[in-house]
MIPA-847577 format. One record per residue: x, y, z of N, C-alpha, C in turn. Coordinates in steps of 0.02 Angstrom, whole numbers, padded with zeros to 5 digits, always signed. Example, Ala and Ser with C-alpha at 12.3 -4.5 7.8 and 13.67 -1.06 7.14 Angstrom:
<pts>
+00660-00284+00390+00615-00225+00390+00660-00165+00390;+00642-00112+00354+00684-00053+00357+00645+00002+00394;
</pts>
This chain:
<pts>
-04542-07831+01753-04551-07861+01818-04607-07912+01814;-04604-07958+01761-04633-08006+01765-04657-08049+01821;-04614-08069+01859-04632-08111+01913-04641-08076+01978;-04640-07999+01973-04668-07968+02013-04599-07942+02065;-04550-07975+02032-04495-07930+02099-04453-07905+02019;-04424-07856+02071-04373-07797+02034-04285-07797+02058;-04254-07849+02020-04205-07864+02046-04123-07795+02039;-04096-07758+02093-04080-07716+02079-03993-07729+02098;-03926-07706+02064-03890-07718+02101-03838-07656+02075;-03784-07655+02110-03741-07596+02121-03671-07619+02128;-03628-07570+02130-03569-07577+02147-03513-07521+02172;-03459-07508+02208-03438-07477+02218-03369-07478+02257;-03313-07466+02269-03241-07469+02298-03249-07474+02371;-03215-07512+02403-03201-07517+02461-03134-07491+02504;-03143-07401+02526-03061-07398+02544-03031-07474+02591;-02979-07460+02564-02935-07518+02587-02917-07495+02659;-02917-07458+02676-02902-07458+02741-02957-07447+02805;-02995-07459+02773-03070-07463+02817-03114-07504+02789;-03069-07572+02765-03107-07636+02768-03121-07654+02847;-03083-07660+02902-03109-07719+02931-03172-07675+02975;-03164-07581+02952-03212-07545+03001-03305-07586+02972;-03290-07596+02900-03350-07621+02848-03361-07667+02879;-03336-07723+02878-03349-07783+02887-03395-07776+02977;-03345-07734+03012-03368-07741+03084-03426-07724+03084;-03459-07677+03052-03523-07635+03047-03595-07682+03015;-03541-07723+02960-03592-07760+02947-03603-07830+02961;-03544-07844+03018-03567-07919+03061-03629-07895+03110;-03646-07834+03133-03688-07801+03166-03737-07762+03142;-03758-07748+03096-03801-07698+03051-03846-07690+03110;-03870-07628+03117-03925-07586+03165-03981-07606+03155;-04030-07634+03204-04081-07666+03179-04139-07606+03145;-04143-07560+03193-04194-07530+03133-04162-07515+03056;-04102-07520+03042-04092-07487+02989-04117-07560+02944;-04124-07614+02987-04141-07704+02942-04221-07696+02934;-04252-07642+02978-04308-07633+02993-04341-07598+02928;-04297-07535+02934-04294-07494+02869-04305-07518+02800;-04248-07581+02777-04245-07611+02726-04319-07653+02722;-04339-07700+02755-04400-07704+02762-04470-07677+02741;-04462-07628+02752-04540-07578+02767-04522-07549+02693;-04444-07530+02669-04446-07505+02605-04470-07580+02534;-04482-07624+02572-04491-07703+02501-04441-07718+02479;-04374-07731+02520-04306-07741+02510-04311-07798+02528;-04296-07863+02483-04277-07930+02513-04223-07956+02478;-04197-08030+02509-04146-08035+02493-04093-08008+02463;-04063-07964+02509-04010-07895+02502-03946-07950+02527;-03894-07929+02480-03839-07956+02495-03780-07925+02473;-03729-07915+02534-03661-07877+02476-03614-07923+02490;-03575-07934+02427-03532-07957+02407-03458-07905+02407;-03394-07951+02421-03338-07923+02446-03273-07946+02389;-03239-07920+02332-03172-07966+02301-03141-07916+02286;-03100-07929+02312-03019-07880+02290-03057-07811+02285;-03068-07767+02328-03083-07720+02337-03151-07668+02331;-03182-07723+02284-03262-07697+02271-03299-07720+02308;-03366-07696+02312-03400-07717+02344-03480-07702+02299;-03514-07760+02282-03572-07780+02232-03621-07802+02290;-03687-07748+02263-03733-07753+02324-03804-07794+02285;-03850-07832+02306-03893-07865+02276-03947-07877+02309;-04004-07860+02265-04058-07874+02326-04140-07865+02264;-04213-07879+02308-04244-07917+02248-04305-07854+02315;-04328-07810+02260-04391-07775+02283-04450-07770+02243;-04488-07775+02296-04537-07836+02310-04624-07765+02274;-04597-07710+02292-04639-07662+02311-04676-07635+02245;-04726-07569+02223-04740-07537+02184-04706-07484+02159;-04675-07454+02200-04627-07394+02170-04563-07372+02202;-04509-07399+02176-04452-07416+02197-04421-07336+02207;-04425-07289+02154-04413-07227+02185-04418-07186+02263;-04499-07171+02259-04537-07187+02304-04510-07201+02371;-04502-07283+02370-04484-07309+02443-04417-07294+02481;-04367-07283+02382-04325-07271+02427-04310-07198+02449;-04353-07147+02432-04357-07076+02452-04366-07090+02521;-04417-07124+02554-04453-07117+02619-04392-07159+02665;-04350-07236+02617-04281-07261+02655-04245-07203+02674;-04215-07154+02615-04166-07084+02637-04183-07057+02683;-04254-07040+02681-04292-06980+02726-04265-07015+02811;-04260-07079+02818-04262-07077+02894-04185-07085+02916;-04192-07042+02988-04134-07002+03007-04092-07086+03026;-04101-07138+03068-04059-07193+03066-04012-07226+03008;-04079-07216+02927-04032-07238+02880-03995-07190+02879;-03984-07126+02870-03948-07099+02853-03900-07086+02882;-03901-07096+02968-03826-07091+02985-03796-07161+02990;-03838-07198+02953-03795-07277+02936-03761-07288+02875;-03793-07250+02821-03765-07222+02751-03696-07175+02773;-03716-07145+02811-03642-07084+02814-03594-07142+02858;-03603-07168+02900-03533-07208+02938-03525-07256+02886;-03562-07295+02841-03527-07344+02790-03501-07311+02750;-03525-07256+02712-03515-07212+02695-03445-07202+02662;-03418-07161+02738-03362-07160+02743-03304-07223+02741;-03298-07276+02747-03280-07334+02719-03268-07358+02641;-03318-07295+02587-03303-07340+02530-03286-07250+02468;-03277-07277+02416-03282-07234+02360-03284-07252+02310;-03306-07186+02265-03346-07223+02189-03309-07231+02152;-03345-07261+02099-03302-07307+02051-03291-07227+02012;-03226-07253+01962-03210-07197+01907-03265-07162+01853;-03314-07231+01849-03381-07207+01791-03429-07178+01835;-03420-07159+01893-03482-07129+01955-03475-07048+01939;-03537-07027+01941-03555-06970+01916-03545-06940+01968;-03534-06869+01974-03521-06825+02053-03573-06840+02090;-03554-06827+02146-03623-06858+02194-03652-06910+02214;-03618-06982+02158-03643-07006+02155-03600-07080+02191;-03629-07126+02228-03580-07166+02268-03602-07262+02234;-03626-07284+02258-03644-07345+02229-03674-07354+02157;-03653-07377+02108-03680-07356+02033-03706-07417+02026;-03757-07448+01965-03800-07480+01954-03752-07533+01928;-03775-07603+01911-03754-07644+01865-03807-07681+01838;-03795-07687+01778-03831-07721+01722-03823-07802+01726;-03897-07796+01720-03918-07880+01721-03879-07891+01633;-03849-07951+01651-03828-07970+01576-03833-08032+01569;-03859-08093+01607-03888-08148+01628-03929-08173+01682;-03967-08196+01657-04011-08219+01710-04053-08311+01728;-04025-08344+01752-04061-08428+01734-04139-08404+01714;-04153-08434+01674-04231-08452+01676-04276-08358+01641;-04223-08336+01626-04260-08261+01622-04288-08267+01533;-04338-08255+01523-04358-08268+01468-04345-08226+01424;-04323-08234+01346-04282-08222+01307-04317-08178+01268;
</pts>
């Protein structure tokens, strides 16, 4: 974390039949839950939508990414915003039980030093 942010991203299935419930949820995202992302050192968060996946991206800013996002889980808004998107998606085949959005590997980066 050279330049001081921690760039993190994910991925995971989008049921097909509760795309347009996704989309609706997130032309509106709940403001404290934007509040939430915030206070946890979440910036420029972005998800991405193609042929059925959905790749989430975002650049934290903070000291201990564990940590913040224990105290993100801990509050009761994210979490019943996690359970209604929630329900909208499922994990990929390499997702471990339990486990819903899985990591992806940086494998390029402009300007990232070699």
């Amino acid at each position: 974390m050279a330049d001081g942010v921690q760039r993190v991203a994910s991925v995971i299935r989008l049921r097909p039949e509760q795309e347009d419930r996704y989309l609706e949820l997130h032309r509106a995202v709940w403001p404290a839950v934007e509040s939430q992302l915030h206070a946890a050192g979440i910036t420029n968060y972005s998800i991405f939508l193609r042929d059925g996946l959905l790749f989430s991206y975002f650049e934290y800013t903070g000291e201990d990414l564990e940590a913040d996002m224990a105290v993100l889980h801990s509050d009761a808004t994210m979490r019943e915003w996690l359970r209604v998107t929630g329900e909208c998606q499922e994990p990929l085949p390499s997702a471990q039980p339990g486990e819903g959005w899985v990591a992806a590997v940086e494998v390029y980066r402009l300007g990232r030093p070699r």
